[in-house]
Phi, psi and omega in degrees: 000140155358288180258036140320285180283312193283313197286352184272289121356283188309317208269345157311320176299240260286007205241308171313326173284337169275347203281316183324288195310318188305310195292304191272053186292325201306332195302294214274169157236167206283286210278336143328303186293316148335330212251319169291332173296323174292337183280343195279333163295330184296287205306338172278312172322325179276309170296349177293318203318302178336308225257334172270077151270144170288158170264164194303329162271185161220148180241173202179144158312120190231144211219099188237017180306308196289331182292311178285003151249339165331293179309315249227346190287305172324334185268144161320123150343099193126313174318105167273153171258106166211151132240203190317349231216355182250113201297151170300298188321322191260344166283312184278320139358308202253345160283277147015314207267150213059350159285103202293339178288334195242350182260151191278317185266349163316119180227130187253156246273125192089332164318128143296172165271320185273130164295145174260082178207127173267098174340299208263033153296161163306156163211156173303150166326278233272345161294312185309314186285342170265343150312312189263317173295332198295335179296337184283332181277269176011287166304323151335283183274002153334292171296342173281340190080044160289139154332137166288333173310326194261322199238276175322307172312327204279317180274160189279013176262289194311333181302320152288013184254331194235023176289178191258354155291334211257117200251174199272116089241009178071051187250143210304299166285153159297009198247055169021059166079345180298340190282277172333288196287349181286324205276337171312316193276332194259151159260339201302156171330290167334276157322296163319318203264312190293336186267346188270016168246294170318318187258310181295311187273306165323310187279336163291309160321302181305315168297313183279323154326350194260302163344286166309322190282309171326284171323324178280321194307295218250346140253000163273034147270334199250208166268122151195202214225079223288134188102342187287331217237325227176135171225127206230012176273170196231354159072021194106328178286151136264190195240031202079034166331303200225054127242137203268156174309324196271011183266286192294311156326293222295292200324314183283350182242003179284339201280335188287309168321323149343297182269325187301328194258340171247050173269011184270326182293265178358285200106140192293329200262006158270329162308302198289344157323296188304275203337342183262353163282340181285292164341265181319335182272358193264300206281003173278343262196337219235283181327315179295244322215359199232303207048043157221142173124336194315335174290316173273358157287329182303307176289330171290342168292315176307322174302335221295136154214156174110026201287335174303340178296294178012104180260072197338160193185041191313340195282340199266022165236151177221124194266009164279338181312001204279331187285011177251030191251125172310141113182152183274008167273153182306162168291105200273135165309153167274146172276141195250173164189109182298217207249296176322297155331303210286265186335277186313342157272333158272029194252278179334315180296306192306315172343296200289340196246022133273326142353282188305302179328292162329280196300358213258294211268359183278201173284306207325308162306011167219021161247129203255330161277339190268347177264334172283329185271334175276315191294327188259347152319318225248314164288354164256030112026142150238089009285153179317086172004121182295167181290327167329273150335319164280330176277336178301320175307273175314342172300282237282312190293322192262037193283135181286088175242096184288174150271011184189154194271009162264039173193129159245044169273126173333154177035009185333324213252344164283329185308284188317304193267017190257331182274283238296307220271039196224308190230327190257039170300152168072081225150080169321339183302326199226038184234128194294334158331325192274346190264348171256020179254130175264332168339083209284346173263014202267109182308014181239330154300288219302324208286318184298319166328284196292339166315301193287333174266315174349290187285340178280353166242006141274354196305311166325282195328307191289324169296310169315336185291353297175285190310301191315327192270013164254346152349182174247185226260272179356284181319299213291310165331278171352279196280345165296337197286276167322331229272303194296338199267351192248308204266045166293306190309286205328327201246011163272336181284332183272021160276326186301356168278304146325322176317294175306312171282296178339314193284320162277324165207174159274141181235019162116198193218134193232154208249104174296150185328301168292015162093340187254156210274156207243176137260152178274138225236108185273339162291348170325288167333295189285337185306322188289342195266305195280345177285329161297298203302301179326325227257311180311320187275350164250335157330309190285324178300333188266335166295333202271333164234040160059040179281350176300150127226210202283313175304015179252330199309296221283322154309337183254357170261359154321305189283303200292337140345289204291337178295345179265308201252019194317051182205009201052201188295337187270353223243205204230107198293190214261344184282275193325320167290359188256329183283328111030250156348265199319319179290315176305311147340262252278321170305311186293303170316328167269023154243038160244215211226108192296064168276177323258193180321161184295327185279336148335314197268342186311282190321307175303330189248346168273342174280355193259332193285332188308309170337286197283326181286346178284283171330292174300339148307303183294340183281329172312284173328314181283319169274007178259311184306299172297331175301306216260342151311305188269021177255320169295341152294300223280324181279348157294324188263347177306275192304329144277356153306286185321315162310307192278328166270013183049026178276354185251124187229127169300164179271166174282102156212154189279168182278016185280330180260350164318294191310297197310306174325294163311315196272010160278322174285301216269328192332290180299002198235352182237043192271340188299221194266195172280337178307317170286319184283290157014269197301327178300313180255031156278323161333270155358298197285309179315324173294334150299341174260342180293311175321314169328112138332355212321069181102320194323075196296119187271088146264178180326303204285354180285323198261277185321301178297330177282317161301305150338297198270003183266294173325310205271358192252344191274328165290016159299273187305301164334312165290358185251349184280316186292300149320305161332315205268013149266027211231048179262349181280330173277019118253031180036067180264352224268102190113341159263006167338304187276019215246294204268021186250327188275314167320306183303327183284318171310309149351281181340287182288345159306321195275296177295318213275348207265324146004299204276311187276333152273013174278335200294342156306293201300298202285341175275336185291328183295315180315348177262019171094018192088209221245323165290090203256150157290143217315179192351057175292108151298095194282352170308330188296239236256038151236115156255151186230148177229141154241109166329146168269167180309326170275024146240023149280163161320294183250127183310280211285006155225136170281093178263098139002102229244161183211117178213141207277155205272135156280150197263132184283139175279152196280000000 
């Protein structure tokens, strides 16, 4: 303000003027100075006065409740009131609010905020035992992956178990347990209806909240995903932090003793009721916390009677607990599931967790293909394994076994035998013996050194093929997909490694792409064999989740061709030049001379067995390998037929989105060297040139020759299938049989199914008046092609084109 500034002045001048009278007293006299000093105070006083005028407002407390509905009373239902300044996010908001699906807080006229129902009452037998199965659905679908806001959370007993009021031993009253121990001591009517909520229901409540607190344990311990796979929030809550499973097992079995002394009151076959729900809840609680037991949870759920005694009691579940919940999402409805359902799912979950079990306690974990092969048996499930269950899978893989107390890398010795039986059979190089020589000049240290630095920097990578296949079938694409870009790195790292062993000993010669023989260079090998596998398995992944389309197929089974043959048909793949190899080892080892001391020769005849069991793998590989060569020819030239008589048709697009199209399909597949993005997109292009009609008259002898060479590659396969299914101990199926009998068999029916659709071209076009049409003859007219979903093929991962004839519409 103005006089701000004046007054400020002033009282400076009059301050100067008092400091002045002091310095001259000989001038002044004591009542001068005084008289000045007092006028300088008035004047200041009088400008403070000036300067406190009040303002023109006031301010004051308004009740503007009664104007604002008055107002808000004028408007149409829907009307937003904004102006420039009001954000879409706060438009949508204001929608929202009041709204009973999305505001949380919304109570309607007659409504509590709270459910009106009292926990710590007594209830009849037949109210408890329908309390504890609708928890047992509940819990279910818990494991299905609903928010716990929709299903546990929902009933009000475990809701007062897990209030932040409710403190540990957790008991439903506020009275520390008196209600329980009052309902221990008496039999009376009374009493009996007070111990099956306190002592029977309570101790139920509590195991299963400690149950769910376990599933969240081991599965936010692994990968998984949350809302894709699993919603793992606790809304704010906890679970009984400081009681243990086996705190909560004492409670269920005091509860059980419980029901055993009043079983004259109760009646024994409403007493064996509970009790077989009390059972069962001790061995899910022995099983979780074990990964054992899962057969007597299974069998006790299958058992389960008397749910018809059930007496409903809807009030003791409430969707209001949701408005006491952190969280910023709308309210979610509850998932309904009957009693029937809810048992059969959990009979499937237990399925699936005997599974584990079974790989838990068998042999599998130390054959590396029969543990691959189990595991990917296990995610192709029917129905698909809960995430539960699946995370339990990867706990179990990643479990810590060295193979020797000089080395603590994880699986070393599955890792070791997973190389040796592939590329280093007969080989001191890969002998778990060579990793225990301490000697530093000893050439079986130096080669374990360098083994031992391999594995340990493929090892991540090599366990995700493992990790990965427990994933959901999406997911598993995705990340084999990221998969590719690390063993891309790996197998530009691993000639230096070879390099490095070669240099200390040779390990053979193998016939290089130009025919002449090379040394052999085996972490190459084996890096390049898994790095190929990889490729096949996000191809086959993309059929099974249907990122194709149909007019694409004949390109991606083009390229999954070249991951085998990449030189074509003509040329020789790189497992058959390794198989090759292996024969050539296995000669030289039966031409030495069963000489010197016994562990020499002892050493010798296990290197030839190593040998000769590598040879019969790799022949596996290679006729397993032709199989899936000539099914992806036979479904190429079946899906160019179909392109050339145009019943398979592209969609209309410029070529500007082919391309896009193309660098999408290829993206994850061309991540390698430049040798591979080469080879991927010389692939591409021949499907595209293949596809071309180019002059090509679709006539009798055109269909009748694709038929033919299609009749002839499936008698092919059948012969290579029929061999196969005796070979599962030579493809180290042994504990997996029945894994690798049911792939073959799928096979089997793929092969009579693509058989089947294609003569079926032929008998509608000869039923049409033959095979010779005029020139752009639209075969769409009386030929339909339908593609299936994946869970209605033979085979997820072959498309065969089901082919049928159109019917003719009336006029």
């Amino acid at each position: 303000m103005p006089g701000d500034g004046q007054a400020s002045d002033t009282a400076r001048l009059n301050d100067d003027s008092i400091d002045n009278s002091n310095h001259h007293g000989d001038d002044l006299s004591d009542e001068a100075t005084a008289e000045a000093r007092f006028g300088a105070e008035t004047r200041l006083r009088q400008e403070a006065a000036q300067m406190r005028v009040p303002p023109a407002y006031t301010r004051s407390i308004r009740d503007v409740t009664a104007d604002f509905v008055a107002a808000s009373q004028q408007l149409p239902p829907g009307e937003l009131v904004k102006d420039e300044f009001f954000t879409l996010f706060e438009a949508v908001g204001a929608l929202e609010i009041m709204d009973p699906k999305m505001d949380s807080g919304y109570i309607e006229d007659g409504d509590s905020f709270e459910p009106d129902f009292d926990v710590t009452a007594g209830r009849e037998l037949e109210e408890v035992l329908w309390i504890m199965d609708e928890l047992l659905c509940l819990e279910m679908n818990f494991h299905a992956g609903y928010p716990l806001s929709q299903n546990v959370f929902t009933s009000l007993h475990v809701f007062r178990l897990i209030d932040p009021e409710t403190k540990y031993p957790y008991y439903l009253a506020r009275d520390e347990g008196a209600m329980g121990v009052e309902a221990h001591l008496e039999k009376d009517e009374e009493s009996i209806r007070t111990g099956l909520v306190h002592v029977v229901l309570e101790a139920y409540c509590v195991s299963l909240v400690k149950c769910v607190a376990l599933a969240l344990e081991a599965i936010q311990g692994q990968t998984y995903y949350e809302e894709e796979d699993f919603v793992t929030y606790l809304f704010g809550r906890e679970l009984l932090p400081y009681l243990t499973p086996e705190d909560s097992r004492k409670r269920l079995i005091e509860a059980n003793n419980w029901i055993h002394e009043r079983k004259t009151n109760l009646g024994e076959g409403r007493a064996a009721v509970l009790q077989s729900r009390i059972k069962n809840r001790i061995d899910m609680l022995l099983a979780m916390t074990a990964v054992e037991g899962y057969g007597h949870v299974k069998q006790g759920v299958m058992n389960f009677h008397g749910h018809d005694l059930a007496r409903p009691v809807p009030e003791a579940f409430s969707h209001k607990v949701q408005r006491q919940l952190a969280t910023s999402t709308p309210p979610r409805p509850q998932p309904t599931i009957t009693w029937s359902e809810a048992c059969e799912l959990w009979s499937q979950m237990c399925d699936d967790l005997q599974v584990v079990e079974h790989v838990l306690l068998s042999d599998l974990r130390q054959n590396p293909q029969s543990l691959l092969r189990e595991v990917w048996a296990f995610g192709y499930r029917d129905p698909h394994p809960s995430t539960f269950a699946r995370a339990k899978m990867q706990e179990i893989l990643i479990l810590n076994e060295p193979v020797a107390q000089s080395t603590s890398t994880p699986h070393h010795d599955l890792l070791l035998r997973d190389i040796r039986e592939l590329v280093l059979p007969g080989f001191d190089t890969a002998d778990p013996a060579s990793f225990e020589v301490e000697l530093t000049s000893s050439p079986r240290h130096k080669t374990a050194e360098i083994m031992n630095s391999f594995m340990t920097m493929v090892y991540t990578a090599w366990l995700d093929l493992y990790l990965i296949a427990c994933q959901n079938r999406c997911r598993m694409r995705r990340s084999y997909a990221n998969e590719l870009i690390t063993w891309s790195k790996l197998l530009e790292e691993a000639p230096q490694y070879d390099q490095k062993l070669n240099k200390i000993r040779s390990h053979g010669f193998i016939r290089g792409d130009d025919g002449n023989r090379k040394h052999f260079k085996p972490l190459t090998h084996w890096t390049r064999y898994q790095y190929t596998q990889l490729k096949r398995w996000v191809i086959q992944l993309g059929f099974d989740t249907e990122i194709y389309l149909p007019d694409e197929y004949l390109g991606m089974y083009q390229l999954f061709r070249t991951t085998i043959m990449p030189e074509g048909d003509e040329g020789i793949s790189p497992i058959e030049r390794l198989h090759g190899k292996l024969l050539e080892d296995l000669r030289i080892l039966g031409q030495r001379d069963l000489v010197g001391s016994p562990k020499d020769v002892q050493q010798l005849m296990a290197w030839r067995r190593q040998c000769s069991d590598s040879v019969s793998y790799v022949e596996v590989l290679v006729l397993f390998q032709r199989v899936e060569n000539t099914m992806a020819s036979a479904i190429g030239w079946m899906l160019s037929m179909l392109e050339h008589m145009k019943i398979v048709k592209p969609p209309n697009q410029s070529e500007a989105e082919a391309r896009l199209r193309q660098e999408a399909r290829l993206k994850p597949l061309i991540a390698g060297s430049a040798r591979d993005e080469a080879a991927m997109l010389r692939a591409d292009e021949a499907a595209q040139t293949w596809r071309r009609p180019g002059g090509i008259p679709i006539n009798e002898k055109y269909i009748i020759r694709v038929t033919g060479v299609i009749e002839a590659n499936k008698k092919t396969i059948l012969d290579m299938i029929a061999k196969l299914t005796k070979l599962a101990k030579e493809a180290k199926a042994v504990g997996t049989e029945y894994a690798w009998l049911d792939e073959l068999d799928l096979l089997k029916r793929t092969t009579f199914d693509m058989g089947i659709n294609t003569l079926r071209v032929l008998q509608i076009c000869q039923g049409h008046g033959g095979l010779d049409f005029e020139e752009g003859k639209d075969y769409g007219e009386f030929i339909e092609l339908t593609i299936l979903p994946p869970e209605h093929r033979q085979h997820a991962w072959w498309v065969v084109p089901q082919i049928s004839e159109k019917k003719k519409e009336k006029s």
